[in-house]
N, C-alpha and C positions, 0 to 999 in steps of 0.2 A: 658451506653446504646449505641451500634450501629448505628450511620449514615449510611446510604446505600446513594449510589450518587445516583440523580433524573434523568427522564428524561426530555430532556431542548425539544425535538425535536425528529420528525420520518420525515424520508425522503425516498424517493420512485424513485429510478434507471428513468433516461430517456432512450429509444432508440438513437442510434447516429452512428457515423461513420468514421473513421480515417485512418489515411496511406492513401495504396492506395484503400481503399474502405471496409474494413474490417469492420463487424458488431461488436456491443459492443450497453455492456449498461455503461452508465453514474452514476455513482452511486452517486458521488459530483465533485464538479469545477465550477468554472463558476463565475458569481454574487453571492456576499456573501461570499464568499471562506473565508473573516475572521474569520467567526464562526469556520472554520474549523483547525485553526491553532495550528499546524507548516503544516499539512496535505494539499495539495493543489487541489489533484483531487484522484478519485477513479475508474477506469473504470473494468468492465467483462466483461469478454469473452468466449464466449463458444457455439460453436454449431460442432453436425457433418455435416452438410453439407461444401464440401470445399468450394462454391462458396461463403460462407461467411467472412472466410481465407485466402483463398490461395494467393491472390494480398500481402498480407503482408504491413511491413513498409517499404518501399524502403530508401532510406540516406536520412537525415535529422537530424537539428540542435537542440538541446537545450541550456540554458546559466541557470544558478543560481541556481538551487536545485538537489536535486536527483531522479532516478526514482529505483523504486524496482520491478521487474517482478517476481510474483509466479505462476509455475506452475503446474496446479494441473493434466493436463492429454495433453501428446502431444508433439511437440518437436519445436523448434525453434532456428537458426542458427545468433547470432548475429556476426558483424564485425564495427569497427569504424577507425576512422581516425588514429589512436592509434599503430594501427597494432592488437589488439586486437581480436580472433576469441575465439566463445565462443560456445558449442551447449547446449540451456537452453530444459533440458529432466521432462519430469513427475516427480513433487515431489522438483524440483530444483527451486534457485532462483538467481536472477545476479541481483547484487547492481550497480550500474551505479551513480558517483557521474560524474555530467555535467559541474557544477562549472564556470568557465572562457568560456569553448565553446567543444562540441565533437560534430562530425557527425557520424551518427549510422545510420544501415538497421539493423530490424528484422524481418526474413523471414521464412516462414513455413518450415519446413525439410519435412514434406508431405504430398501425394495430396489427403488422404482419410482419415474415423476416426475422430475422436474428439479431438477438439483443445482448450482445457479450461483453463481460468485460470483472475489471476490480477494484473493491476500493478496500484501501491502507486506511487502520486509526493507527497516529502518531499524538504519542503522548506530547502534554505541555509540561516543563516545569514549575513547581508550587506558587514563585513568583511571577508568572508569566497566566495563569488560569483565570485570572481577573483581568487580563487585558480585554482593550476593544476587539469584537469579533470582526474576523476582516473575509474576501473574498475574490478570487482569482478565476478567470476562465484561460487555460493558455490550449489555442487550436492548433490541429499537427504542424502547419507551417511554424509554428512559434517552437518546437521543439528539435532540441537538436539532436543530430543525428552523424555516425560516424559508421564507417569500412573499415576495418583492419584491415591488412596484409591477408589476413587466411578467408577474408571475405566475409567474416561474420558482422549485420549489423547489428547497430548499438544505440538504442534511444535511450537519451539522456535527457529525463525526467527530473532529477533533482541530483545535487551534488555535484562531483567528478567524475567522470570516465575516464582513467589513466591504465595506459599500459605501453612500457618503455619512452618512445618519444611520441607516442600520441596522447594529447592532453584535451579534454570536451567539457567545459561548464556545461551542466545542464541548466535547463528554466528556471527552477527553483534554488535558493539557497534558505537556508532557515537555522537560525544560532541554535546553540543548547546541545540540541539530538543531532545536529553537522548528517542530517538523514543523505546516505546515495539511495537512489532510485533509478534505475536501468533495467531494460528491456533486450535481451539479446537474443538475435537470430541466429543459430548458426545454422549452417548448411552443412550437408553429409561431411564427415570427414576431417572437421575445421578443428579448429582449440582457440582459446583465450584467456589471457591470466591477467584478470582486472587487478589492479593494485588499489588495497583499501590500507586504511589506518589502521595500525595495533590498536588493540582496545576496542574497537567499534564492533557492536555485535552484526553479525552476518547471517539472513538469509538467504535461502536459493529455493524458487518455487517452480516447478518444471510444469508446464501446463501442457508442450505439445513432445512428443519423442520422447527420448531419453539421456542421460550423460553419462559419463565417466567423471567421475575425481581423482586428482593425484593423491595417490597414496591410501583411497579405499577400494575396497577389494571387489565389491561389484555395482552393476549399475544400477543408476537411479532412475524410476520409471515417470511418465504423467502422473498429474498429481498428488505428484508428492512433496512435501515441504522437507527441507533439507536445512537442518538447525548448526551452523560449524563453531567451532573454537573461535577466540577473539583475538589472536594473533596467529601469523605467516598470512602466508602465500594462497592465494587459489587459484587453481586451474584446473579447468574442464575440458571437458570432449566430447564428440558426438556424431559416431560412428552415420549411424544416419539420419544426421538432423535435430533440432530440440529448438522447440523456444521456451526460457528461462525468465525470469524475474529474479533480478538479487537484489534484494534490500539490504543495506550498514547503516547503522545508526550509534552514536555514544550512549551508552544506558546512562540514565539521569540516578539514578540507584536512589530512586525516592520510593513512599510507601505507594501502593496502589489502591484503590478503593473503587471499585463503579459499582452503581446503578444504573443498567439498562442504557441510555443516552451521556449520562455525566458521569465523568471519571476527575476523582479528586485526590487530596491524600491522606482524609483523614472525612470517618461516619458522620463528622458532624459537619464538616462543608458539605457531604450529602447531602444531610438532610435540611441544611439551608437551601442549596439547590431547590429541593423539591418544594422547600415552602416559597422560593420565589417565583417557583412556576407556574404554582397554583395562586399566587399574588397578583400573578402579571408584571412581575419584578426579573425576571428572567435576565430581562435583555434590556433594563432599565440603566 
């Protein structure tokens, strides 16, 4: 008999505000963050008006995880301390592992139009938060992509995309947190039942339509975040249409601690953090 994973939890995006003024919604972060682990924040972004935009993220630091930027419509010019220039276009994503210490701007490429999209923070583990900061631009072409049988597509961003006999490395692979990151379309009517790991925590972020889950009783609207069990099955549905985000990852079940940009595991690697910021040891 089929276990389907439950749902443990729905969550509902706050308005907020970041860089230098940039609207977004919150989708998770915060207090609680351990529920959410390896996963540490979720934020969207998306409006045409540029005055929501256009300030961008001017330089600034992070220390101990990764950030992943997808995006879905727009353009965006990253540069870091690195030497590093990257331009993140529609449909693209740039993996930024922060690690030890990187300063980064990322800034609109333009002043009108629709600027949408998200970025994932993905915890580091304790022994990994001092490694060198590294950095990834991969463009839609470099992203794989899959049809099912019910038609629904599948960008495969990082990890696996498995269901039955279809098997899709994505772009990224990354030890520790074994993060899946997939994109799925589906069209009126359709289903899919991605096959993750036991254990791995699982989210579901619904950003357009709506779904159904096996085995809860009613449907899940736009944004909502959708928190499930860490073992079975899942599978969705969507009467007419939905595009979803499901993030798995292995909780690293370490302590969490952030400040603002640096997330570590204990106050006092904080507050090393901040005094090597203000040293100019950051990224030394």
């Amino acid at each position: 008999m089929t276990s389907f994973r439950t749902v443990l939890s729905l969550h509902t995006g706050q308005p907020a505000s970041d860089g230098a003024g940039v609207k977004l919604t919150r989708v998770f972060g915060g207090p609680g963050v351990e529920r959410f682990d390896p996963f540490l924040m979720l934020d969207e972004f998306g409006s045409e008006n540029p005055d929501d935009y256009i300030a961008g993220f001017p330089p600034h630091p992070h220390r101990g995880f990764e950030t992943v930027t997808y995006m879905l419509e727009g353009r965006m010019r990253h540069e870091d301390h690195l030497g590093n220039v990257g331009l993140l276009q529609s449909g693209g994503v740039q993996w930024m592992t922060a690690a030890k210490g990187i300063i980064h701007s990322e800034m609109p490429e333009q002043e009108q139009g629709v600027m949408r999209g998200f970025q994932l923070w993905l915890n580091l583990p304790g022994k990994h938060k001092l490694d060198p900061a590294g950095y990834r631009d991969i463009p839609p072409a470099e992203l794989p992509r899959v049809k099912t049988a019910q038609g629904v597509e599948v960008v495969v961003i990082a990890g696996l995309f498995e269901e039955g006999a279809v098997k899709q490395a994505g772009a990224v692979q990354r030890p520790d947190t074994e993060p899946h990151y997939l994109d799925l379309h589906l069209p009126a009517g359709s289903h899919i039942t991605p096959e993750l790991p036991d254990g791995h925590r699982a989210l579901l972020y619904v950003y357009e339509g709506s779904i159904q889950l096996q085995g809860h009783p009613h449907s899940v609207a736009a944004s909502k975040l959708v928190r499930l069990s860490d073992k079975g099955t899942v599978h969705l549905s969507s009467p007419s249409g939905a595009r979803v985000l499901l993030m798995a990852g292995k909780p690293l079940g370490e302590p969490i601690v952030q400040y603002g940009p640096f997330v570590m595991n204990t106050r006092d690697e904080i507050e090393q953090a901040l005094r090597d910021f203000r040293d100019d040891r950051l990224t030394a």
